[in-house]
TORGU-393763 format. One record per residue (C-alpha): residue in three letters; z, y, x; residue number from 0. Coordinates in steps of 0.2 Angstrom, whole numbers, plus 5000, padded with zeros to 4 digits. Layout:
! TORGU-393763
PT|ALA|Z|Y|X|NUM
...
//
This chain:
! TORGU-393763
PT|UNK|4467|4619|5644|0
PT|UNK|4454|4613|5657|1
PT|UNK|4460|4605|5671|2
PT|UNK|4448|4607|5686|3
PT|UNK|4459|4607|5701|4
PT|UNK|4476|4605|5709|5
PT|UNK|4483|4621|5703|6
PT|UNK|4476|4617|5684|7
PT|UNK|4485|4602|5687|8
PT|UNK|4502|4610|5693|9
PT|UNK|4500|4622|5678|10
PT|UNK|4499|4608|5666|11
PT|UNK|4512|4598|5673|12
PT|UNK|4525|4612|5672|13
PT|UNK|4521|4616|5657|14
PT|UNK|4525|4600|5649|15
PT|UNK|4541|4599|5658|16
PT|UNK|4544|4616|5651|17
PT|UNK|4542|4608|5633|18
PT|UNK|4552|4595|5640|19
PT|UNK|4566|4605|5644|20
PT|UNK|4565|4616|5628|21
PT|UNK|4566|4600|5616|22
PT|UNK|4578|4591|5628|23
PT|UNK|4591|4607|5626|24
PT|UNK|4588|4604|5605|25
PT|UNK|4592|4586|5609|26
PT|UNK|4607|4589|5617|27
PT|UNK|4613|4601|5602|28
PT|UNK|4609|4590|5589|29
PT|UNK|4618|4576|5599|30
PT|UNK|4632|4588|5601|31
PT|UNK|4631|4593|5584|32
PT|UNK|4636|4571|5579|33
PT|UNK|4649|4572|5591|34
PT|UNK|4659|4591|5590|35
PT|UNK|4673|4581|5587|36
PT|UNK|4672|4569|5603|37
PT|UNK|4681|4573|5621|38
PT|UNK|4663|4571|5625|39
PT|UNK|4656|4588|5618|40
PT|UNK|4663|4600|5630|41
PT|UNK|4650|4590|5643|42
PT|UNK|4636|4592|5629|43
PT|UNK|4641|4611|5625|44
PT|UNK|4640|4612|5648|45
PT|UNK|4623|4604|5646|46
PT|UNK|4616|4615|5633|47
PT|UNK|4622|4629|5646|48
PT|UNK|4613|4622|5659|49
PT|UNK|4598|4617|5649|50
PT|UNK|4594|4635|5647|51
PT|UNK|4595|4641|5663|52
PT|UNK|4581|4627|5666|53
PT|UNK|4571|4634|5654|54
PT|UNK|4573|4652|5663|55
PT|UNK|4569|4643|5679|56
PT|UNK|4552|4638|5672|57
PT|UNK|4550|4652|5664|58
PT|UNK|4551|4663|5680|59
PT|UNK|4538|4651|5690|60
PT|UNK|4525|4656|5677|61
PT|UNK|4529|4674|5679|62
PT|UNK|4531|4673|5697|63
PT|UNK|4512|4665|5697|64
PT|UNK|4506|4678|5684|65
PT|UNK|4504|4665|5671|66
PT|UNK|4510|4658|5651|67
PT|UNK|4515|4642|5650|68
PT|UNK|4500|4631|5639|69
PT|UNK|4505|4620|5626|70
PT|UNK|4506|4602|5633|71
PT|UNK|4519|4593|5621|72
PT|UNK|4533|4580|5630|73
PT|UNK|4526|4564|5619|74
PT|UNK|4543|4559|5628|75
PT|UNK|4556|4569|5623|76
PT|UNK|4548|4566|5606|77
PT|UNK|4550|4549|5608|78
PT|UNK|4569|4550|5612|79
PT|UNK|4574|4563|5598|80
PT|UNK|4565|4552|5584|81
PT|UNK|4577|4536|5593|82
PT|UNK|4590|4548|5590|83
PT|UNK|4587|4550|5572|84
PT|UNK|4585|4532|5570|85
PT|UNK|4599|4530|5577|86
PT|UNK|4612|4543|5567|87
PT|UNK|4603|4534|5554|88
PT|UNK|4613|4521|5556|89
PT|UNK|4629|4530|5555|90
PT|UNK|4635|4525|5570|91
PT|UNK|4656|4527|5572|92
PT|UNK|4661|4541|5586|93
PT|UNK|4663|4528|5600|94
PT|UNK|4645|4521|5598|95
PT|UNK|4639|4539|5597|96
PT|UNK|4647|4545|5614|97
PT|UNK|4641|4529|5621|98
PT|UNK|4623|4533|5616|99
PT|UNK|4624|4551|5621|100
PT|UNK|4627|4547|5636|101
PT|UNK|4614|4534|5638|102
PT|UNK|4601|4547|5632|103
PT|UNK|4610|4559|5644|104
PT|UNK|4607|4549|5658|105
PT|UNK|4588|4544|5653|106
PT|UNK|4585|4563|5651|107
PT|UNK|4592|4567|5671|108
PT|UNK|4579|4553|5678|109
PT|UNK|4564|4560|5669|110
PT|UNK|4569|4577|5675|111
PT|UNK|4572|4568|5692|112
PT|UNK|4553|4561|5691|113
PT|UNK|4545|4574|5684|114
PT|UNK|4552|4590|5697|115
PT|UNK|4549|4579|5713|116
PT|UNK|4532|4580|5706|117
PT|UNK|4530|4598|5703|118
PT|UNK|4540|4602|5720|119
PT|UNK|4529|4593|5731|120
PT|UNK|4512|4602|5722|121
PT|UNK|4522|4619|5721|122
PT|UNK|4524|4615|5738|123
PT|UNK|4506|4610|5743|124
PT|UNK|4500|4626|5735|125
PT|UNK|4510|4638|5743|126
PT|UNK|4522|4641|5729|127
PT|UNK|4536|4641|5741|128
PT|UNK|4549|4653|5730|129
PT|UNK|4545|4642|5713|130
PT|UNK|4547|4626|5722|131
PT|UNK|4564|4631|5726|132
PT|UNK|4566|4638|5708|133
PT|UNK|4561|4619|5703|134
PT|UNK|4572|4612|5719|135
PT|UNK|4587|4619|5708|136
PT|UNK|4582|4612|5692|137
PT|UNK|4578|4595|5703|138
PT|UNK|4600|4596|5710|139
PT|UNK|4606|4601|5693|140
PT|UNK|4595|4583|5685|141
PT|UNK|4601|4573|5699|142
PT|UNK|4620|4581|5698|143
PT|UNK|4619|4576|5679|144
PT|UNK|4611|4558|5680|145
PT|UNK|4627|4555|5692|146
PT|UNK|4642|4561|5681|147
PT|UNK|4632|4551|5664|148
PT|UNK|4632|4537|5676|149
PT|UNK|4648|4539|5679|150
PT|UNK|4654|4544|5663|151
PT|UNK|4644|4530|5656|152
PT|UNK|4653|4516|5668|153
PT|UNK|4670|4524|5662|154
PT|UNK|4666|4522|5642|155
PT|UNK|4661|4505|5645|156
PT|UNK|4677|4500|5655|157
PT|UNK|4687|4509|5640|158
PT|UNK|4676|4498|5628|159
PT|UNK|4678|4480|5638|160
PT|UNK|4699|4486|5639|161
PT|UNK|4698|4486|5620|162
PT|UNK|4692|4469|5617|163
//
């Protein structure tokens, strides 16, 4: 994909949160598939849920602009799923697995946060007025998610200090 202007720009940056979101939403189930068992996973199983209506978010910005997503791979959310597998390597017990779930939760919200300010304010400069409000939701579901990991985070880490 050349990238010879603003728009090619835009183009390729939501298409790489595209594949962000799409392996991000397999993170979550394989996360949720180490922790079934856990109070945690009806918040993973919500997640998938709301993973997915991301993904058709994205999806309806491309179609909306008459265009197909290109392949630009998330070298990030590669990144965090091979960490995942190193760390189920490890068999890790239930308690250290919610823990991290959460932590990777959290790190998922903020690079969402990062990554749709960015394509807001381009969708925005280029007149995209109904996908930046598309991205807009996507952007309030991120920042609603890095706030109840955070939240949920500080609480497992009380529960953990209480048990030592």
């Amino acid at each position: 994909m050349a990238i010879d202007n603003p728009s090619d720009l835009f183009l390729y940056e939501l298409s790489g949160m595209y594949d962000a979101e799409r392996k991000s939403n397999h993170l979550v189930g394989e996360m949720l598939n180490q922790a079934e068992h856990s109070p945690l996973a009806q918040i993973l199983r919500a997640q998938q849920q709301q993973g997915q209506q991301k993904i058709q978010n994205i999806e309806t910005c491309f179609a909306m602009m008459e265009m197909e997503p290109a392949e630009v791979p998330c070298a990030t959310l590669d990144g965090m799923r091979a960490e995942f597998h190193a760390f189920t390597g490890q068999r890790p017990s239930i308690e250290a697995m919610e823990i991290y779930a959460v932590d990777a939760e959290t790190k998922l919200a903020h690079y969402g946060i990062a990554g749709y300010r960015g394509l807001i304010d381009k969708a925005l400069l280029m007149g995209e007025m109904q996908c930046a409000q598309i991205l807009q939701t996507n952007l309030v579901q991120k920042q609603e998610n890095a706030g109840t990991f955070e939240r949920i985070s500080h609480e497992l880490g009380q529960r953990v200090a209480m048990s030592v």
